[in-house]
N, C-alpha and C positions, 0 to 999 in steps of 0.2 A: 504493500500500500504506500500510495506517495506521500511524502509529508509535505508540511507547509504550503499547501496548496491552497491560493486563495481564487477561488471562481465567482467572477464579478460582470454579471450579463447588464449591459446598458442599453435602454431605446435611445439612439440619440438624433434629435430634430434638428432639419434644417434652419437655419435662423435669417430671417431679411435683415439685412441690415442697410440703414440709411444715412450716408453719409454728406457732413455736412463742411467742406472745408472752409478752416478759416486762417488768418496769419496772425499769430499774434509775437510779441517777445518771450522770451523763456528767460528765468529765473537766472541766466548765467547774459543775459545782454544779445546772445544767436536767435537769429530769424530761425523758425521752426514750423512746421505747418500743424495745425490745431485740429482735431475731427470730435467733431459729438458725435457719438454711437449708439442707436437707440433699436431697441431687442424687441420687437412686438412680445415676446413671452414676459418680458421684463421691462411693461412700458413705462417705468419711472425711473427705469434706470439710463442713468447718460457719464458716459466717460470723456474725458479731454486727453486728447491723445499726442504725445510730445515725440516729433519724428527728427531725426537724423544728431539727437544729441553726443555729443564727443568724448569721451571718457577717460581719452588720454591727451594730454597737451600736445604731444607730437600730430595728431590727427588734425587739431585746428591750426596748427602749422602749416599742414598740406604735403607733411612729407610722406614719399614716397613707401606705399606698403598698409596706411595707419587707415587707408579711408571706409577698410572695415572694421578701423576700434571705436565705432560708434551703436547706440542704442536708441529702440525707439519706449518710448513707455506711454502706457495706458493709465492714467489716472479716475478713480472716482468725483465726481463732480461735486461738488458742494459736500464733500466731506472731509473728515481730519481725523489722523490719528491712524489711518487702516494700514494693513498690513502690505507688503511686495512680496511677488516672485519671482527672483530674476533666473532668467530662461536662456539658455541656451541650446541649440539647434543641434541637432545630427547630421552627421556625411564623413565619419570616419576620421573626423581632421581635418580632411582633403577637397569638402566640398558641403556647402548649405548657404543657408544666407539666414540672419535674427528675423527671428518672425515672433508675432505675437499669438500664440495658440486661442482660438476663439473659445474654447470652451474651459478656459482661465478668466476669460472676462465678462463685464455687467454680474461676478459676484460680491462685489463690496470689494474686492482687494485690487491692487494696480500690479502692473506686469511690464517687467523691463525686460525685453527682446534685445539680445547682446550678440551681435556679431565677433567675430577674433580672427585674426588670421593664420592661413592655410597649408598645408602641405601640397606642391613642394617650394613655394615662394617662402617658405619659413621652415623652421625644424625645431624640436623640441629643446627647451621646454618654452619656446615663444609662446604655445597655446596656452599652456597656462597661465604664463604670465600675464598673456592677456586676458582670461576670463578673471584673474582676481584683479585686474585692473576694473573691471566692469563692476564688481560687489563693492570693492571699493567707492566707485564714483556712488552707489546707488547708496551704501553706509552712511558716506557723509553728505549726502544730495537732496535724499529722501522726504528732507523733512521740510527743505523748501515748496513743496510740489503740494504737499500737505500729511503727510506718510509719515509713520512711525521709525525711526530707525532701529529699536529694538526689537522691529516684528520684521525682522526680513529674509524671506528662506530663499532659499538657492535649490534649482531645480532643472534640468535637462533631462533630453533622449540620446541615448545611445553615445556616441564621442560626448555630446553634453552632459550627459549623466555622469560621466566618465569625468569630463573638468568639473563638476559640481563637486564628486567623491574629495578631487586633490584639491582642490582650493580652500573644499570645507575641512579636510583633517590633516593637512600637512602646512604647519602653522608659517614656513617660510615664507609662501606666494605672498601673502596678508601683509607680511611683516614690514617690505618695504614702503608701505601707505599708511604705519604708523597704526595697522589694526592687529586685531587676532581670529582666528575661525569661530571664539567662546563669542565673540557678538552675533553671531547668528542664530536666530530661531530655529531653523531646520533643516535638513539637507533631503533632497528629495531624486537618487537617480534613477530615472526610468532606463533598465535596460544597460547601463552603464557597464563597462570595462572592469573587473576589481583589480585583474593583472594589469601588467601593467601593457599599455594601448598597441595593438595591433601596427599602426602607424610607425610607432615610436620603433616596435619591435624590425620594421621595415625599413627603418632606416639605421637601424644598426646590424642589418642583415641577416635578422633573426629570422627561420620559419614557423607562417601559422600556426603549428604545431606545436612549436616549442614555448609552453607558456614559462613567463618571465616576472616575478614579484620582488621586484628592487624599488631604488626612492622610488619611482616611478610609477608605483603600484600604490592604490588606493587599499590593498591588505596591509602594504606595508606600514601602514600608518593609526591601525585602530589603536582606536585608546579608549580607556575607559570614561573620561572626560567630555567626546564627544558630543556635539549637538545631537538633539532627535534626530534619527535616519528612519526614510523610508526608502525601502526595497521593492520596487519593481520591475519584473520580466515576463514577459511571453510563455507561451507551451513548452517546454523544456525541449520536446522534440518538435520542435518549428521554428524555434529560435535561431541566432547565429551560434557557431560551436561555442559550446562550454556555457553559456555565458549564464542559465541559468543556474548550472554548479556556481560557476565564480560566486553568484550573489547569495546564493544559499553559504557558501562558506565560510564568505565575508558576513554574512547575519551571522554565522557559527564564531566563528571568534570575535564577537562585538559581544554576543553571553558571553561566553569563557572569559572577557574580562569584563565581567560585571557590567555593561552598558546598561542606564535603566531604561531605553527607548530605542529600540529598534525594532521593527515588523519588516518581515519578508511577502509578499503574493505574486503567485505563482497565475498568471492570466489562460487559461484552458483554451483551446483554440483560436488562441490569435499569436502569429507568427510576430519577427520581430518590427519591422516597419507597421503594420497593423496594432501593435499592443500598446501605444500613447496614447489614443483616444479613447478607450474603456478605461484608462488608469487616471484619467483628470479627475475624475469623481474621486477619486483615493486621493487625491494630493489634495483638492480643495479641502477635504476632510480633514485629515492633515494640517494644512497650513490652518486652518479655524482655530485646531484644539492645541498646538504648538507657539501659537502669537496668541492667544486668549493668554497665557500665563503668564506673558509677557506686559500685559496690559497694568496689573497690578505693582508691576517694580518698580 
């Protein structure tokens, strides 16, 4: 019998959505394009949506390389204090673009969609460095927009899952922005890498096969100290190799040193590209009950 198997069937509806562009200034003095977002399912609900923000000085520079270390973020409209999840994209490394996952938004929380750059214009560990460059801007950014900065989780698929693992538990990335991964509410990887990345292993001429758990590896890193983790992957057999061992393992030694918050689920029939949009409902979940605790400190 298999364990830790969590089977999560969702209807999930199309949504109109009507968009309404505007121009306004952003909190930092950059032209940005503004969208209200309004859900017929959620007709009170309206987001302000902040596109093409910068998050590394080099990028408003214009120098060459940086014009993906930008993010767009979705804000709640006339409200304060809610929580963020800043999101990163899958393609292995090699290839995606930040996007803002729709079925992340019009729930009360805002959503920073964080581009980084790519293999092979880049090589590790630039990715990382660039996704905690992005947690960072959103750390200390947040609160101008109207956002809490103590309620902020960090959440990707697949390669994103995979930069969310090491930014959230290898305290280095953080450290040069003057943060630590303990400010984070939660760390959410859908589908993520625990070895260390495929990519990486590629470019130091590793084969697929041969898995690899050095700094580089999100195992290599548990501690017991760690924020909330949630674990998400696909059908074990429809997934990409291994990937839903890795994350089962990596839940296994997150107990063995006493983590008090980690959950593993296991998604029954959905392969790995297919298994982010039945797991949004587990993260919203998630991000509620992990930033609510956060409200009282």
């Amino acid at each position: 019998m298999r364990e830790l198997r969590s089977c999560v069937p969702v209807a999930l509806g199309v949504l109109a959505v009507v968009w309404l562009p505007l121009m306004v200034e952003t909190a930092q003095g950059q032209s940005a394009r503004i969208d209200q977002v309004r859900s017929p399912e959620q007709a009170d609900s309206v987001e302000v949506v902040h596109r093409d923000l910068a998050y590394r000085p080099e990028s408003a520079a214009g120098i060459a390389g940086f014009e993906r270390c930008r993010l767009d973020l979705a804000c709640p409209r006339d409200s304060s204090g809610f929580a963020t999840v800043v999101w990163f994209h899958g393609g292995g490394l090699s290839k995606g673009n930040r996007e803002l996952p729709g079925s992340l938004r019009g729930r009360g929380v805002a959503v920073a969609g964080a581009g980084y750059r790519l293999h092979p214009d880049v090589q590790s560990p630039v990715y990382i460095e660039d996704a905690a460059a992005a947690v960072a801007w959103v750390l200390k950014n947040i609160e101008q927009y109207g956002g809490d900065p103590r309620r902020v989780v960090v959440a990707g698929h697949s390669a994103g899952g995979y930069l969310t693992m090491m930014v959230g538990l290898d305290a280095r990335w953080l450290e040069p922005h003057g943060l630590t991964p303990d400010r984070l509410a939660g760390l959410a990887p859908l589908s993520g890498q625990a070895i260390t990345h495929f990519t990486i292993r590629k470019e130091r001429e590793i084969a697929q096969t041969q898995p690899v758990i050095d700094d580089l590896a999100p195992l290599f890193h548990v501690k017991k100290t760690a924020s909330p983790v949630l674990l998400v992957t696909g059908d074990r057999e429809k997934e990409l190799l291994g990937r839903y061992e890795e994350n089962a393992y990596l839940w296994r030694m997150f107990r063995e040193v006493e983590h008090a918050d980690v959950e593993l689920h296991e998604l029954q029939g959905y392969d790995h590209g297919e298994m982010a949009e039945p797991a949004f409902p587990l993260v919203l979940k998630f991000v509620k009950r992990v930033t609510a605790r956060k409200q009282g400190e």
